[in-house]
C-alpha positions as CSV (number, residue, x, y, z in Angstrom):
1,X,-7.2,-26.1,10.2
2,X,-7.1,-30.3,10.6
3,X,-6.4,-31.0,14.2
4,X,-8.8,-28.3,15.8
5,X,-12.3,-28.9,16.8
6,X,-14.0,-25.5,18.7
7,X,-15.8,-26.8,22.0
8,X,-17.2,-22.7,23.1
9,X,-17.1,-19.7,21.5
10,X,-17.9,-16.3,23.6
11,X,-19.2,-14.2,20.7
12,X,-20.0,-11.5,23.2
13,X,-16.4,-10.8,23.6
14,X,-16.7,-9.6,19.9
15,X,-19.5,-7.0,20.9
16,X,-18.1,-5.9,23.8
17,X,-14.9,-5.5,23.6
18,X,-12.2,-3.8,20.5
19,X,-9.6,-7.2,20.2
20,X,-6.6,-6.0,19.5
21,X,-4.5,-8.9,19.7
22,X,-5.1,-12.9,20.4
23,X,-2.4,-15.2,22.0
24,X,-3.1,-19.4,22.9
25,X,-2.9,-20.4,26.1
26,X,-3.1,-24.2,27.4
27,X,-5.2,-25.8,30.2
28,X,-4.6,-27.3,33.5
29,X,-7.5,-29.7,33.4
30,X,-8.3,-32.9,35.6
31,X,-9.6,-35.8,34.2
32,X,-13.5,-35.4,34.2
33,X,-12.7,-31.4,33.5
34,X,-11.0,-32.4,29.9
35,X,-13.9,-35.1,29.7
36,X,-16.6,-32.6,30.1
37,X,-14.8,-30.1,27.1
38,X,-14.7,-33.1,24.6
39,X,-18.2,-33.4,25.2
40,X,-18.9,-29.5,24.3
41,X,-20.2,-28.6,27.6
42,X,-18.3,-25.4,28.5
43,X,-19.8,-21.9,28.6
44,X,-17.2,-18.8,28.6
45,X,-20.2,-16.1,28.8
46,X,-18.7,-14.6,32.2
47,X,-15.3,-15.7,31.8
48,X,-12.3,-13.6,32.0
49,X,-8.6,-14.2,32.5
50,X,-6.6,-12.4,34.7
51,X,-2.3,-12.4,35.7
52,X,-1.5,-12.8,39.5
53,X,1.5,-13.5,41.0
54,X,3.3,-14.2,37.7
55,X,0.7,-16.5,36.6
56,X,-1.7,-16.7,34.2
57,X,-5.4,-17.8,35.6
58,X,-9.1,-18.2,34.0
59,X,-12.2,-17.2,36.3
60,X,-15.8,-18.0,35.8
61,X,-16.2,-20.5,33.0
62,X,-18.5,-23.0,33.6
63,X,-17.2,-26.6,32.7
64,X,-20.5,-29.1,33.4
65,X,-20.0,-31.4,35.6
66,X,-19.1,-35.0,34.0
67,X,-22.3,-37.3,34.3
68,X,-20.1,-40.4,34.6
69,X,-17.7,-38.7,37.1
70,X,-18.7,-39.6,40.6
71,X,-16.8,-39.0,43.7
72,X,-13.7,-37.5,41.7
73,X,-15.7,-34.8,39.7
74,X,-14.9,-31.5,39.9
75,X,-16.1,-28.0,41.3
76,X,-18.1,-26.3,37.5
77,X,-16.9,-23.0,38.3
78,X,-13.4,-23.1,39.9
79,X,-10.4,-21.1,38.8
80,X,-8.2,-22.9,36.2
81,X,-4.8,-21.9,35.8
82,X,-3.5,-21.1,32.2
83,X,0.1,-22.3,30.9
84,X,1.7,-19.5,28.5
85,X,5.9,-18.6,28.3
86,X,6.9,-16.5,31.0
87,X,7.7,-13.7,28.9
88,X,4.1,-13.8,27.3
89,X,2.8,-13.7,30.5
90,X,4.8,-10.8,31.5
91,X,4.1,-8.6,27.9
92,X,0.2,-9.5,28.5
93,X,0.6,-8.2,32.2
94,X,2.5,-5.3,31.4
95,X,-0.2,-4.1,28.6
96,X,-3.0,-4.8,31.0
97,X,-1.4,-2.8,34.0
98,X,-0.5,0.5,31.6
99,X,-2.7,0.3,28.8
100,X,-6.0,-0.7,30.4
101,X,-6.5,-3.8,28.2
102,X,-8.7,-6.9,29.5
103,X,-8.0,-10.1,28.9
104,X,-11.0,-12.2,27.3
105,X,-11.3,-15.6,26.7
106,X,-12.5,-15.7,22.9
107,X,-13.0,-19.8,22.5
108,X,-11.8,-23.0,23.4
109,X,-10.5,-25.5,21.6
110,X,-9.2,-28.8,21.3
111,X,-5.5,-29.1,19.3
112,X,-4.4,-32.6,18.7
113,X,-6.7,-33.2,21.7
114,X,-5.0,-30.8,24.3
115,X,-7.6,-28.2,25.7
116,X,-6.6,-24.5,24.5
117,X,-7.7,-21.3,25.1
118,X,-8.1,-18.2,22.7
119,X,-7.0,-15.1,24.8
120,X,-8.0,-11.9,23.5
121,X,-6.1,-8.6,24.8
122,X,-9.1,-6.3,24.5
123,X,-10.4,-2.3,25.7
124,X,-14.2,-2.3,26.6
125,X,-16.3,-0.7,24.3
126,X,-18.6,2.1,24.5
127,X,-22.2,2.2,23.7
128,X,-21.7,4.3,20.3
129,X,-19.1,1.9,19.2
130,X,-21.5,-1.6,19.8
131,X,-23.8,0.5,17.7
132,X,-21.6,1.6,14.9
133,X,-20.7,-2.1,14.6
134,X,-24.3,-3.4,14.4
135,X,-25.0,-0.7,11.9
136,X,-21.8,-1.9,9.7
137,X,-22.6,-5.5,9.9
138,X,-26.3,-4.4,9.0
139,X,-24.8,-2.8,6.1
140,X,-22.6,-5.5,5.4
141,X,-25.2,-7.6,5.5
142,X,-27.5,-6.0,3.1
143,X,-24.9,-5.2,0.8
144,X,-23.9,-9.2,0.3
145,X,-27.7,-9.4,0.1
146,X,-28.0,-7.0,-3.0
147,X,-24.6,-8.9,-4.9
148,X,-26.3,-12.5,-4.2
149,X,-29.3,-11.2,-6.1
150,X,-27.5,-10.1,-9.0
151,X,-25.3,-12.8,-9.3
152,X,-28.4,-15.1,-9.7
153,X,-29.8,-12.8,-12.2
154,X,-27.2,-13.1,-14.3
């Protein structure tokens, strides 16, 4: 899609967790924060999101320090609060209270160079289900191996 350059992805969210849904959250950044994501120095390895007091807030992802930032840089690790409607917010809430969903940051990404976040409304997986999906991807894999072959034969 024009517009959208992808700063982190947290492919581990894949493997551990069943996504059911995704929603898009914004960013409340400071200034070296936002800096620091155009340069592609964010990690969401440990991240997770979670909904307190009505809003919507991210935990543990790392944002580098800024190397040009001095006194005014900011804290790598701090909580960042997310900006979603109200009603989103509330739906998202409601599933994870009931349903025993987790919300996991998929990837972040810059749209018309605003910081957003890829929320994922996911249920933990079990160690049978990572490896059914590693033996279907295997499979995947060697099937699309098998049709390149013969394509090229032919």
């Amino acid at each position: 899609m024009e517009g959208i350059k992808n700063v982190a992805t947290n492919r581990k969210a894949r493997h551990d967790y069943a996504i059911e849904e995704t929603a898009e959250a914004g960013m409340v950044l400071t200034g070296t924060e936002i800096k620091s994501v155009r340069a592609g120095r964010v990690t969401l390895g440990q991240a997770f999101a979670r909904v307190e007091n009505g809003e919507l807030w991210l935990f543990n992802a790392n944002i580098a320090q800024y190397e040009a930032g001095k006194r005014n840089n900011h804290e790598p690790a701090r909580t960042r609060k997310l900006l979603m409607h109200r009603d989103e917010i509330n739906r998202l809430a409601g599933r994870v209270n009931e349903q025993r969903f987790t919300l996991v940051p998929l990837r972040l990404y810059l749209k018309k160079g605003r910081a957003k976040l890829e929320i994922g409304l996911g249920r933990g997986k079990k160690m049978y289900d990572k490896r059914q999906s590693i033996a279907k991807r295997d499979a995947d894999r060697d099937i699309d191996r098998v049709m390149k072959t013969r394509r090229q034969k032919a």
